[in-house]
Steps between C-alpha positions, in 0.01 A plus 500: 500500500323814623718806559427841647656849323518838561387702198591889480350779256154377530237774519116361345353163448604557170860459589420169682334362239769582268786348704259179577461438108861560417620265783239208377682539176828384641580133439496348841253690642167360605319792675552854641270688709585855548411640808453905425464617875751294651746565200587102475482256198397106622661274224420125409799352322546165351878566473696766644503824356763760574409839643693636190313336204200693734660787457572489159140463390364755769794795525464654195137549601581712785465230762762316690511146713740380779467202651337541888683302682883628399411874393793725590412868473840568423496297210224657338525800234572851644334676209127535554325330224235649273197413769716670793228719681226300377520135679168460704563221679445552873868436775414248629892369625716531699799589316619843602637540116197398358266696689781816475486481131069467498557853693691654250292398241206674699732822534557534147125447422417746730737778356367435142118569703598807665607662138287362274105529715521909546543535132239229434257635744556887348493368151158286606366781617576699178321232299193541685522837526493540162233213404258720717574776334469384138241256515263610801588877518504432928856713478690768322731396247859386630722803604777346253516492124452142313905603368637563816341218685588230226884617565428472853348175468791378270789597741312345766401181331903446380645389821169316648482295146895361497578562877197401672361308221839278454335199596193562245782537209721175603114327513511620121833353384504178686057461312657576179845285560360199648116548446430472850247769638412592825379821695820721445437380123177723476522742731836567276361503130168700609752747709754527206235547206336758666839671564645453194189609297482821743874599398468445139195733496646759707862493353422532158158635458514478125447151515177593755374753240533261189372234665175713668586354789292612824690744680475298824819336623575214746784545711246559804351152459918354481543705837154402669503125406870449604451693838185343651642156375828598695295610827365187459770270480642727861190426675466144385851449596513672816196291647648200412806594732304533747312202440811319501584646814249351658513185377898516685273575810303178442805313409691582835207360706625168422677279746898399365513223736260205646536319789398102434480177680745295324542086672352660817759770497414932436711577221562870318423504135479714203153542421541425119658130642159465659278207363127418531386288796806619708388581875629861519536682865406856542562691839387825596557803341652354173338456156364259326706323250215354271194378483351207689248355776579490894552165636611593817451826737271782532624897406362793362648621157513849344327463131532892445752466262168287312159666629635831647294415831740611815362302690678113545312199397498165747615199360464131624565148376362460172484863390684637188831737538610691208875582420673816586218568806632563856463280770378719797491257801516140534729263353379255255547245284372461102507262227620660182223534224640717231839610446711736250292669251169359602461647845227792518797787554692391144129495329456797614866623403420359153155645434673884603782394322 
């Protein structure tokens, strides 16, 4: 039995490869493939396995799996869980709720962005600043005492390390609870070291002196790390909104209905009802259900969707149509070559996916 799931909190191909082992662990389970972009998990069972036992091996992880076919938004957990902000996978759906959440994900990302990059550009700049100065002599010496600029630094770095940075530090406690590791997992004990070294030093400088300790400090390497890597995440994010955007484009090209021959009679069918070697009748100015070869008729079909040529192609008995095209002129008849997921739109739909 092969099932399909949605899978939530996902954010690397660390995190699918984590949920794919822990699922292939589960008795009953042949296979799962985790699909990253498309934010789905593909699983091979030899008996059935509740989305619960799923969940119970995957949630305290972070991650979270509903079943495809029956997922309620309503049902789902109100709270945002520890990845909230940081899922990558592109909308691609139309669920309103689905798509409304993915947005306010975005949002939140965004806000964290817009506080934490001025600081980490001005602090960036700082650190070069000052590497000029020391090690090249190319500029004066900083305008700021090493004192005051460590404070600085340190009441910066606070709310960017356990505000910003939350995601790092529940990457630490789920490596050390479960010892699974993943991005968050470094970017976190790096981050956190160098912050928690930095405030030792700084707050009791006893330790610093005892120790002979360099008088360098950290906190701007906690506040550049964590802000670039948050910029990052916003961009990544953001383009695959759009991306998924598209991809809704691509998916409304394709026809809802087909019109077939059925014991000499035209008959109005859903498309996914269609089978191969049906004769399927296409008049002018509507779409393409799927893919197959003309067996009757001569037209001219709009591939732009396909080539991005304007200009429409002529077709005649024997030549090729492709699903989801537009049928400018003549009426036609065509066998039916490829249906469902094999026709050249879904491919495509798949490989942008």
């Amino acid at each position: 039995m092969k099932h399909i799931y949605d899978v939530k909190g996902m954010h690397c191909a660390s995190c699918a490869s984590i949920i794919k082992r822990k699922l292939e662990k589960l008795p009953g389970i042949k296979q799962a493939d985790v699909n990253l972009p498309a934010e789905i998990a593909e699983v091979t069972m030899d008996t059935h396995v509740d989305t619960s036992a799923m969940n119970t091996a995957i949630s305290p992880l972070g991650y979270t799996i509903t079943d495809s076919t029956t997922t309620n938004p309503k049902s789902l957990p109100a709270q945002a869980g520890p990845h909230f902000g940081h899922d990558m996978g592109a909308v691609v759906t139309s669920d309103t709720a689905k798509k409304t959440e993915k947005l306010a994900e975005l949002g939140k990302l965004r806000q964290k962005t817009l506080f934490v990059m001025p600081i980490a550009l001005i602090i960036f700049v700082l650190m070069i600043w000052d590497l000029l100065a020391q090690q090249f002599n190319l500029l004066p010496e900083l305008p700021l005492s090493m004192m005051f600029f460590n404070r600085l630094s340190f009441v910066l770095a606070t709310p960017i390390m356990f505000w910003i940075g939350q995601p790092y530090l529940l990457g630490i406690l789920r490596f050390i609870k479960y010892r699974v590791a993943n991005m968050d997992s470094l970017v976190g004990i790096g981050t956190l070291v160098a912050y928690t070294y930095s405030s030792i030093m700084l707050l009791f400088p006893e330790i610093q002196t005892y120790l002979h300790a360099p008088e360098g400090l950290y906190f701007d390497v906690t506040i550049v790390v964590i802000g670039f890597i948050t910029l990052g995440k916003y961009l990544e994010a953001r383009s695959k909104l759009k991306t998924g955007e598209a991809i809704e484009k691509l998916l409304g090209l394709q026809a809802k209905t087909a019109l077939v021959l059925r014991a000499g009679h035209e008959v109005e069918i859903p498309v996914s009802e269609l089978k191969v070697g049906d004769i399927v009748i296409v008049k002018p100015g509507t779409k393409i259900p799927v893919d197959g070869k003309i067996t009757q008729g001569e037209t001219s079909v709009d591939e732009s969707m396909l080539t991005g040529e304007p200009l429409p192609v002529d077709k005649t008995v024997g030549d090729k149509v492709v699903g989801g095209t537009l049928n400018k002129q003549g009426s036609i008849q065509f066998r039916a070559t490829v249906v469902g997921a094999g026709t050249v739109l879904s491919q495509k739909l798949s490989s942008n996916a």
